[in-house]
N, C-alpha and C positions, 0 to 999 in steps of 0.2 A: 747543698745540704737540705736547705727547704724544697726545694722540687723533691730529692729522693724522698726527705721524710711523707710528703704529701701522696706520691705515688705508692708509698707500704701503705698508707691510713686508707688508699681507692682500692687496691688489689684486699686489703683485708674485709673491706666491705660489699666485695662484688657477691659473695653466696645470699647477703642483705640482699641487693640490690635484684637478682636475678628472683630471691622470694617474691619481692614488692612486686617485679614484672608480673610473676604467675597471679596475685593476689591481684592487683588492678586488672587483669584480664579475666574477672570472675566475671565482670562488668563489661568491661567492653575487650574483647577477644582479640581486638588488634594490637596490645600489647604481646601478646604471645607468638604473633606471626612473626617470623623470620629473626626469634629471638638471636639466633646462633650470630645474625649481625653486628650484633652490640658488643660480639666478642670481636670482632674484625674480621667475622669470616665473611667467608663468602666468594661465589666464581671468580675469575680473573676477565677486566677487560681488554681485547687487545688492541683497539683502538687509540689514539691519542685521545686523554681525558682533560675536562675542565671541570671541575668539582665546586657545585655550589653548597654551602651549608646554612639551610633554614630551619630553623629548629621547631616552629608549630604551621600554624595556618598563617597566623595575621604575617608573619616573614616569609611563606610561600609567594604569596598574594602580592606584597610586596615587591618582590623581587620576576617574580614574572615578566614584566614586561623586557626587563634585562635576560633574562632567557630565553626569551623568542628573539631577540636580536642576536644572540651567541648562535642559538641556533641557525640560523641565517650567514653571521659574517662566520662562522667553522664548520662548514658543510662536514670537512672529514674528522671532526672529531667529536666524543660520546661526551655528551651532557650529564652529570650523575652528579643528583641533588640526591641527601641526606636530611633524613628529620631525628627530630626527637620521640616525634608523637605519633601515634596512628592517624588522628586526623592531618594533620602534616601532612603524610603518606600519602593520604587517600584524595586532598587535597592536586596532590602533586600530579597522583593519574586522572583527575578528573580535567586538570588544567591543559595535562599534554598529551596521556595517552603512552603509546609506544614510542615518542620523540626522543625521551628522555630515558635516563636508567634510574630508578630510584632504589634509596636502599635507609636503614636507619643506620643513623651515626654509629662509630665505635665508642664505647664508654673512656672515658680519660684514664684511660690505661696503657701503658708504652709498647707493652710486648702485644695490646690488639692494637692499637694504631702503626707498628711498625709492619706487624701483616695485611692492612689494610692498604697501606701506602706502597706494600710491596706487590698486591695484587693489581692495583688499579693505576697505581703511578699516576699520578694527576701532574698535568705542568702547572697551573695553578689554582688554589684554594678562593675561594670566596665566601667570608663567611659575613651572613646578613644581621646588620644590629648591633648586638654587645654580645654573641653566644660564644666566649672566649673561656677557653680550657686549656692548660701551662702546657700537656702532655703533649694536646694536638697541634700546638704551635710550634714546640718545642720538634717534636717529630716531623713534620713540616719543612722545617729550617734544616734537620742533619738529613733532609732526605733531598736538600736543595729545590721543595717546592717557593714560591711564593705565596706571602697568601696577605688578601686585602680583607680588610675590615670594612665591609662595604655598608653604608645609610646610619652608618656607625652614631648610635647615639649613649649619652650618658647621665643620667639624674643626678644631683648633690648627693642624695642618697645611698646611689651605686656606688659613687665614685669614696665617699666614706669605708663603705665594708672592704674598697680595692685595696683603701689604703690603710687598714688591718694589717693586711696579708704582703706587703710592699717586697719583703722577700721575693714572692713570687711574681706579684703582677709586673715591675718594671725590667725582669729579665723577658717575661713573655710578652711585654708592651714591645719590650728593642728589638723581638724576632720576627715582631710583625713587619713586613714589607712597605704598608702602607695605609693607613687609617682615612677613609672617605666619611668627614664628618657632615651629620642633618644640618649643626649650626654652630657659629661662632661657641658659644657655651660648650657645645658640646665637645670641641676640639681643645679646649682651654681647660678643661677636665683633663683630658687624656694627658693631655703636655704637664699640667700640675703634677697625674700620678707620676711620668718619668719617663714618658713618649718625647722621640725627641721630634722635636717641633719641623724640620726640614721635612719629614715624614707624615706629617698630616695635615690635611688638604680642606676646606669647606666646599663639599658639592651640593649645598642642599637636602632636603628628604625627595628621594622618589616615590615617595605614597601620592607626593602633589600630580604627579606623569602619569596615575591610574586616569586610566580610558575604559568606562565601563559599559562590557557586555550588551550591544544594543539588543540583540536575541535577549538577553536576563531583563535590560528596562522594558522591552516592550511588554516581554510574558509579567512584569511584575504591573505594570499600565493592563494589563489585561484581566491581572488579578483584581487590581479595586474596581474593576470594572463589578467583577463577581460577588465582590463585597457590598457594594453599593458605592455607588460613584458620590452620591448625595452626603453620605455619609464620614465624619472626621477620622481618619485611623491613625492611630499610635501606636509605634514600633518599640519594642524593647530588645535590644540587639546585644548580643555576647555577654550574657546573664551571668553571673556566678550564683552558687548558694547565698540564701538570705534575699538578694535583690529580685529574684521573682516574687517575693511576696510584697516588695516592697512595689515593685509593678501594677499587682495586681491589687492591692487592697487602693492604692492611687486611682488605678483605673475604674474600681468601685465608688468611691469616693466621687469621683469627676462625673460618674454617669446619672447622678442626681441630679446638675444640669445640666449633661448631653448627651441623654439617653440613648440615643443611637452611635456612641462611640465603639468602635472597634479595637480592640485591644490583637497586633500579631508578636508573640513572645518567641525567640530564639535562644536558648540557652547555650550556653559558650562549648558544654564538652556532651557528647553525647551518652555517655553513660549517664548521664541525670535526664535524660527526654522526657522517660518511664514514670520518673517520680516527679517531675514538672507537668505532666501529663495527670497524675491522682491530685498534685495539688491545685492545677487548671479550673477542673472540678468541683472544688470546693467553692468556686466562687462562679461557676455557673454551668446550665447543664447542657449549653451550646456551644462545646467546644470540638473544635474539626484538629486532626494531625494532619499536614505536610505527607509524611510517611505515609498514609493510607491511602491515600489518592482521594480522601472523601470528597463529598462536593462541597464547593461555597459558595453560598448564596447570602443575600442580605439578612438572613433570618439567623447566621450567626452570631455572637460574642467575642469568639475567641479564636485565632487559630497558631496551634503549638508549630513554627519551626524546626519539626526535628527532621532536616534533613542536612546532606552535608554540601555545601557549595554554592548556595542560592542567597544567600548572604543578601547582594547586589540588585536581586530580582524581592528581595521583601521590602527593601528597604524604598524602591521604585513605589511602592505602593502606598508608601504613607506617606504623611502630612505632618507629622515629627518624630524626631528618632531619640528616645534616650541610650546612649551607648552606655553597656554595662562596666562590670570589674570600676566602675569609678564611685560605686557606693561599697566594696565589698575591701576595701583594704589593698586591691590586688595589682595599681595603677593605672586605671582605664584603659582603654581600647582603642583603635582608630577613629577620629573624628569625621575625618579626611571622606569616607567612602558613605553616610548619606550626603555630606556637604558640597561632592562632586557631581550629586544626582540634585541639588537645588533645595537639599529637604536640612529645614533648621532642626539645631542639635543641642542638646541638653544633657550634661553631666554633674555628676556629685562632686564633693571635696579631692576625688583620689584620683588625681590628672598625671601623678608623676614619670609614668612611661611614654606619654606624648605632650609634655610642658610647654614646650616651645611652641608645639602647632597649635596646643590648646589656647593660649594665652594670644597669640597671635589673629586663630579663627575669632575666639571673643574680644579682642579687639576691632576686629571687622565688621563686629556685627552679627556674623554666624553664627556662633556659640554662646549660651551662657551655663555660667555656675552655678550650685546651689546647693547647700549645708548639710542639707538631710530630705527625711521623708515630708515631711510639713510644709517645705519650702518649695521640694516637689511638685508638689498637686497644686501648692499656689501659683507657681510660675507655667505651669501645662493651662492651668483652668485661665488664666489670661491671653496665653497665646491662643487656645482654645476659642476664646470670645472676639479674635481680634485677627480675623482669616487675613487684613489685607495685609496688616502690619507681619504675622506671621509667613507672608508670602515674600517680603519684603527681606524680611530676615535670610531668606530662603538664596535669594537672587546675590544676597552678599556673599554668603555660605560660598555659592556656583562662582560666583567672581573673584574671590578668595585663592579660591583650588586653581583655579586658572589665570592666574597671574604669578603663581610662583610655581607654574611648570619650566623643567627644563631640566632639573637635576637627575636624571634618566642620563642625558647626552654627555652630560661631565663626567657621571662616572662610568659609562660604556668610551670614555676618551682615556681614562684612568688605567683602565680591564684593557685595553688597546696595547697601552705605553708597558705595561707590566709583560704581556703576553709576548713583547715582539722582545724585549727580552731573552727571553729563553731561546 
C-alpha cells in the first residue's frame, strides 16, 4: 500500500518535475539534454549490460576506478552508467570517452523503470553511496536484476528521515541484494533500519583506492609554477552559495599579512561560474577564469575554477584546501582527494556526508574543524605562518589515504561473487 501510494504522489508530480527540468536548464542546458531519458526512454543495448548508478560527480569519481576494472575483467559486456546530473554526465564522458554507455537515470517511476529495464536488461545494478529509490529497486528485483549498494554509506541523520518512511525503506532495504558498507557505523544503520544483517558486508570506502591523475598532478605542479612557486595558495574546492564569500572575504582578511597569497576558488555546480565570476571581482581586479584559457602569471589574485574535471589538477597546486558544502548546510565534500595529493584540509561544522573519513582524517592529523568564518581565517592564518608544521600535516593527510587503501579489491570481489551468479 505504501509503495503504491508513493508511486501516484511520483507520477502526479512528473509534469512538476519535467517543468523544474526545463527551468534549471535556463542555466545550465544540460538539464534538457536527453530529457526523454528520465522517462526510461531511450535505444535498446544489445549487448550484455552491467549498470552502474552514480548519481553526481563526487560518486562518478568515486566509483571509477571500479569501472575501469569491469571494463577490463567483461571485455564483452556494455558498461552503462546513469547520473542524475549533467555534470555527472559530463563527468562520465570526460572519464571514459566511448568505453562506456552513459545515460541519465529514470525518474522513480515504475512504468519508466520497467521500459528501462526492458531495453537495456542489465545482469546487474550497482548503485554508488545511499542513491536508493523503492521503484528502482523494486523493479530490479521483479525483473530478477541484482543490485548492490556499493561504498554504501549512512549519516545518523539519513538514517532518521529512512525511518519516517519505514513502510517503504525496509521492503526496498530486503530487495537489495547486497549492502557494501564504508564502515562499521555505517552497516549498523542499515541493519537498525531492517536490512537484514547476513546481507551486509563492511568493505571500507574506495575514495581511499583514488590514484590521482599523474598528467592532472603534474599540469596542476605546473600551474603554481605559473602562479608563483614563491608564493602561498589556497584552494577553495566545491563551493556552494554563500561559502564563496565566505572564501573570499577570509582570503581578504589573510592578505594583510600575506600579501602575495593566491586565492584558486571552484564552485561545486556550474551554473553559478558566471555569478562567482562578478562576485570574484568585487574583491579584486586580478582575476583570471580556467574557461578562458587566460594566462597566469604571478601578477594574479584570483583564479575562478570554472571548468569541469580538473578538480585534482587545482588541488595539486595548492598548499591548503578548504573543501566546501561543509559551511553551507549541505554535508561537505570529499576530504579524501587534496589529502591523497599530501595537501592539509580544512572544513566547517557540516561534515555529515563524509563523518567517519572526516573524523578519522582529523584524528591523524590531516584534517581540522572549525565553527565558522572567524575560526576560519584564524586557523588558515596559523597554518599560513607555520609552512613546516603545515607540511607536516600534509604528509599525515598522504599517509592517512594510504593506509586504508584496499577497499576497491573487496568490493570488486563482492561485484565478482554477485555476477557469477547469474
Amino acid at each position: 500500500m505504501a509503495q503504491w501510494g508513493y508511486s501516484l504522489c511520483f507520477c502526479l508530480l512528473t509534469p512538476v518535475l519535467l517543468l523544474r527540468l526545463w527551468w534549471r536548464g535556463r542555466k545550465a542546458p544540460g538539464y534538457r539534454r536527453n530529457w526523454h531519458q528520465r522517462l526510461g526512454l531511450g535505444t535498446a543495448i544489445s549487448e550484455p549490460v552491467i549498470w552502474v548508478h552514480a548519481v553526481s560527480v563526487g560518486e562518478t569519481v568515486a566509483i571509477a576506478p571500479l569501472v575501469r576494472r569491469l571494463i577490463k575483467t567483461f571485455p564483452g559486456h556494455r558498461i552503462l552508467i546513469t547520473n542524475m546530473t549533467p555534470t555527472g554526465a559530463e563527468q562520465v564522458r570526460t572519464l571514459f570517452g566511448d568505453r562506456v554507455e552513459q545515460r541519465f537515470c529514470p525518474w522513480d517511476l515504475p512504468w519508466a523503470l520497467k521500459g528501462f529495464l526492458r531495453r537495456v536488461r542489465p545482469q546487474l545494478c550497482i548503485i554508488v553511496e545511499t542513491e536508493l529509490w523503492p521503484n528502482l529497486v523494486h523493479q530490479c528485483d521483479r525483473a530478477g536484476v541484482p543490485v548492490l549498494l556499493a561504498n554504501a554509506r549512512l549519516s545518523e541523520r539519513s538514517a532518521r528521515g529512512y525511518r519516517r518512511f519505514s513502510a517503504l525503506t525496509v521492503p526496498m532495504l530486503n530487495r537489495l541484494s547486497l549492502i557494501a558498507a564504508q564502515g562499521q557505523a555505517d552497516a549498523d544503520r542499515f541493519i537498525g533500519l531492517g536490512m537484514a544483517p547476513e546481507r551486509v558486508v563492511v568493505t571500507g570506502s574506495i575514495k581511499f583506492d583514488l590514484q590521482p591523475n599523474p598528467d592532472q598532478v603534474a599540469a596542476g605542479q605546473a600551474l603554481r609554477q605559473r602562479l608563483g612557486a614563491h608564493r602561498p595558495v589556497l584552494i577553495g574546492a566545491s563551493t556552494h552559495a554563500g561559502e564563496d564569500e565566505i572564501l573570499l572575504r577570509t582570503w581578504q582578511r589573510l592578505r594583510e599579512h600575506y600579501p602575495e597569497l593566491a586565492l584558486i576558488l571552484v564552485p561545486r555546480h556550474p551554473e553559478r561560474f558566471d555569478q562567482v565570476a562578478t562576485l570574484c571581482h568585487q574583491f579584486s581586479a586580478r582575476v583570471v577564469r580556467r574557461s578562458r584559457g587566460d594566462a597566469v602569471d604571478p601578477g594574479i589574485d584570483i583564479l575562478l575554477g570554472d571548468s569541469m574535471g580538473e578538480l585534482m589538477l587545482f588541488y595539486a597546486a595548492a598548499d591548503i584546501a578548504v573543501v566546501g558544502g561543509s559551511f553551507s548546510g549541505t554535508g561537505g565534500h570529499n576530504p579524501l582527494e587534496p589529502a591523497a595529493l599530501g595537501v592539509p584540509v580544512v572544513m566547517g561544522p557540516d561534515c555529515f556526508n563524509f563523518q567517519s573519513i572526516t573524523d578519522a582524517l582529523r584524528d591523524a592529523g590531516g584534517l581540522v574543524c572549525v565553527p565558522d568564518e572567524a575560526a576560519l581565517a584564524a586557523r588558515l592564518d596559523r597554518m599560513l605562518a607555520e609552512p613546516n608544521r603545515r607540511a607536516e600535516q600534509g604528509r599525515q593527510a598522504a599517509d592517512f589515504v594510504a593506509a586504508n587503501r584496499g577497499a576497491l579489491a573487496r568490493l570488486e570481489a563482492e561485484v565478482m561473487r554477485l555476477s557469477a551468479q547469474q
